[in-house]
N, C-alpha and C positions, 0 to 999 in steps of 0.2 A: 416599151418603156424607154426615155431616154434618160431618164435618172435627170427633171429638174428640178426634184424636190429631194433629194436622193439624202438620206441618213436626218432629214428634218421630221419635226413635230407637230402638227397643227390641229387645234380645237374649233370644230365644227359644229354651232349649236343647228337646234330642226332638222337635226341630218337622219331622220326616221326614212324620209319620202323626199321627194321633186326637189327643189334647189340643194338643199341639205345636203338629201344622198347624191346627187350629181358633184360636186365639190368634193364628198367625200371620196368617192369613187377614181375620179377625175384624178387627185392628189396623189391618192396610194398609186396610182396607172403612172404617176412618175418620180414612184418613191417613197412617198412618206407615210407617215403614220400617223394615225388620228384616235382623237379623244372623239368619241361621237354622244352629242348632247341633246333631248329630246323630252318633250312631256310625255308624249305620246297617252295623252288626256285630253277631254273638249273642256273649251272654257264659254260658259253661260251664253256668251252675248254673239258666238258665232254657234255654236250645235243648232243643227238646222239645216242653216246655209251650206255648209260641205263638211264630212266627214272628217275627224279629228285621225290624225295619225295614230298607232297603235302599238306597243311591244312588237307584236310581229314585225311592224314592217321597222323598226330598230333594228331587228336580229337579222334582218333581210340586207340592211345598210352592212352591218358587222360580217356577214357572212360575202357578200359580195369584196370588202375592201380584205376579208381573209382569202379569199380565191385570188387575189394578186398576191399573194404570198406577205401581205402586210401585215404590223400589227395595228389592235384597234380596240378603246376602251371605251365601252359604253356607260352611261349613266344615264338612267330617268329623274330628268330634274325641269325645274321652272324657273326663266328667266328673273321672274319678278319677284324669284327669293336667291338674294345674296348667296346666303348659309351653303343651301346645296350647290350653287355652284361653283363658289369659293372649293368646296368639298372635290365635284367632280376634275374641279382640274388639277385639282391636289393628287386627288388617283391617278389620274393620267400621267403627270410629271411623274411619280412613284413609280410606276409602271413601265414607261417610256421610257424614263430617264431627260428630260426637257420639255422645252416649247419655243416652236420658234417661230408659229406663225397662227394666227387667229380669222376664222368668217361667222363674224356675227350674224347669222342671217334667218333665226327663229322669226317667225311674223304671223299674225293673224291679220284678217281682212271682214268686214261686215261695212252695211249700205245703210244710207239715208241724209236727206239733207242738211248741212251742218246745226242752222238752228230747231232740227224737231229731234235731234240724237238725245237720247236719255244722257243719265248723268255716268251711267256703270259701262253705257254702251264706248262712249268718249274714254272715259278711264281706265277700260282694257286695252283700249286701242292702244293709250300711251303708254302704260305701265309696259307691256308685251313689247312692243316696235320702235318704241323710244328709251326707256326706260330701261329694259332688258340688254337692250345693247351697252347701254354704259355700264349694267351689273356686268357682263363679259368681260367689256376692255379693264375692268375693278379687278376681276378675280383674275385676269391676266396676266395684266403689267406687271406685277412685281414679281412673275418666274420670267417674265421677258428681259426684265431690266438685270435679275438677279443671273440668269445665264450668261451674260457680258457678252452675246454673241449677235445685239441686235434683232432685227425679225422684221416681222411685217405685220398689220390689221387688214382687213378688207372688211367694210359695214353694207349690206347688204340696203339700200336704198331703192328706190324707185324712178319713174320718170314722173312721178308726185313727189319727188325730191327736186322740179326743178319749173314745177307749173302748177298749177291749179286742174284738178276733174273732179268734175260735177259727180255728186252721191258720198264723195269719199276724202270728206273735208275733216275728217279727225286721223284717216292714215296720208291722208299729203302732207298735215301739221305733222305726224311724226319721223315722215320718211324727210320731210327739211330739216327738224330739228338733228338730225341723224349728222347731216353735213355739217352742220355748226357745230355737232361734238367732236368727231373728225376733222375738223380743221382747226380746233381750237387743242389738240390731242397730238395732232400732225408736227406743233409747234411744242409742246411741250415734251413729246418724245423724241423729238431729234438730236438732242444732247445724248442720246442714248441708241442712237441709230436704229430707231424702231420706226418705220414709216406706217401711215395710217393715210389710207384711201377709201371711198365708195365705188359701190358697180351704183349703174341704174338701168335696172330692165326696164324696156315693154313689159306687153303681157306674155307673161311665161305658159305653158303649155300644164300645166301641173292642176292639180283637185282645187286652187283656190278660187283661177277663172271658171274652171270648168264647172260650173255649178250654178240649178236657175234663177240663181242670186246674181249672179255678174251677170250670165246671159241676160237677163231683165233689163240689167243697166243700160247692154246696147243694141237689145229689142226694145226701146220705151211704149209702153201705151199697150202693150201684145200681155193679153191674160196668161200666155201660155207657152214663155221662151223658150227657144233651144238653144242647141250648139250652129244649128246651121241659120236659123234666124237672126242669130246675132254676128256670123260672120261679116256680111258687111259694117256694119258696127265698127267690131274688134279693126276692122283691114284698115277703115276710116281715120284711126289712130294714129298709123305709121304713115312715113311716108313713103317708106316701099311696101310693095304689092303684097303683103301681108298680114294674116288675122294675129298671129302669136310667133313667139320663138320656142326654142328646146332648152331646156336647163342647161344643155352639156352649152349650150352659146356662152351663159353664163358663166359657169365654170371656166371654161379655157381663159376666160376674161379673169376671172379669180385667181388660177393657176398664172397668171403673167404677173399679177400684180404682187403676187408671194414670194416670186421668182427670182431669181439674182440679175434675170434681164431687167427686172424693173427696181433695179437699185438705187437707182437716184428719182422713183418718182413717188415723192410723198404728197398730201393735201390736194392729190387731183379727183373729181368727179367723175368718171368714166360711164357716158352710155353706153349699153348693152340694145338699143331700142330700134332700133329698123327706120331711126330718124325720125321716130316720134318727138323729141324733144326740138327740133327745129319746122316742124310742122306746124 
């Protein structure tokens, strides 16, 4: 530990499993302390495609960020209800005693071509990945602004935050719309020294690619994707010689942006993506 988050606060929503828990982890490993937020419920339009995160693996996130000797306050709630999260950060501030830093990074993921998407299918997508994130920066900002000690956002976006892919034209419209609330946030928190950025991964290594739902996406035409079928696929992506990255990529990328090294960078875009975004 070198103590760069040493004596801060930060709310971490989908920190059950994979990007979530990687951040949460990542943060306490230099310090801090975390609110950890989580359905840990399936929602309709994704159960199937991969497995919904669970209580367990929340208590696995909580117990990990306690074996660095951190504290850490859990709550099972839903981005796309206000109420409880207005709630869980309210216990956390209670608890903690502050907030000084937020990663919006709750998301769900499901396939199909933009004009054959049902109507519920679309409207998870947004509510969850669009939507959700502005309920966070909601129930945030005003223990940010009310601490008088500044902070930081980090919205967890995509490299469909900054191009178009095929299958996945309801979560690319939400991971852009993500940048536009971030940059439109970046500007109106700065009177208040709260900076507000996005990461944008690749594809992450975590249960959302890993499943024969995405496999399918970069197997096309194959009855019967795998992991190893869709490797060249997934590599095809980036423009270095690889299929995916690790959370903890993400994370250290998060840990910077939270950081006091990144004190003057607010309303910037940050790839995370192996140079998929200039590819």
């Amino acid at each position: 530990m070198t103590g760069r988050m040493e004596g801060k606060v930060v709310l971490v929503t989908g920190a059950a499993r994979g990007q979530g828990r990687a951040h949460a982890v990542r943060l306490a490993q230099e310090g801090a302390d975390v609110v950890a937020v989580d359905l840990c419920d399936g929602i309709d339009t994704v159960v199937g495609k991969y497995p919904p995160a669970t209580r367990e693996d929340l208590d696995q996130t909580v117990a990990e960020v306690e074996g660095l000797d951190r504290r850490v306050v859990a709550r099972v709630a839903d981005v796309r209800d206000q109420a409880a999260l207005d709630a869980a950060v309210a216990d956390g501030v209670a608890e903690l005693g502050r907030l000084d830093g937020v990663v919006a990074n709750a998301g769900i993921a499901s396939y199909g071509r933009a004009w054959e998407l049902d109507e519920t299918t679309w409207q998870d997508m947004i509510d969850v990945n669009l939507t959700g994130v502005w309920h966070t920066a909601k129930a945030a900002i005003p223990q940010l602004i009310e601490g008088g000690r500044g902070g930081a956002m980090v919205f967890t976006s995509s490299i469909g935050g900054f191009k178009g892919i095929q299958q996945v034209g309801h979560y690319v419209s939400a991971k852009h719309g993500i940048v536009g609330l971030m940059r439109n946030l970046a500007n109106e928190l700065a009177p208040y020294s709260v900076r507000v950025n996005t990461v944008h991964p690749t594809n992450v290594d975590t249960h959302m690619i890993q499943n024969p739902g995405t496999w399918g996406m970069f197997a096309p035409g194959d009855p019967e994707p795998t992991q190893e079928k869709a490797i060249p696929g997934f590599t095809s992506l980036n423009a270095l010689e690889i299929p995916w990255i690790e959370s903890v990529d993400v994370a250290n990328a998060v840990l910077f942006l939270l950081s006091d090294e990144a004190r003057y960078i607010t309303g910037a875009t940050l790839p995370v993506d192996a140079g998929a975004a200039v590819k």
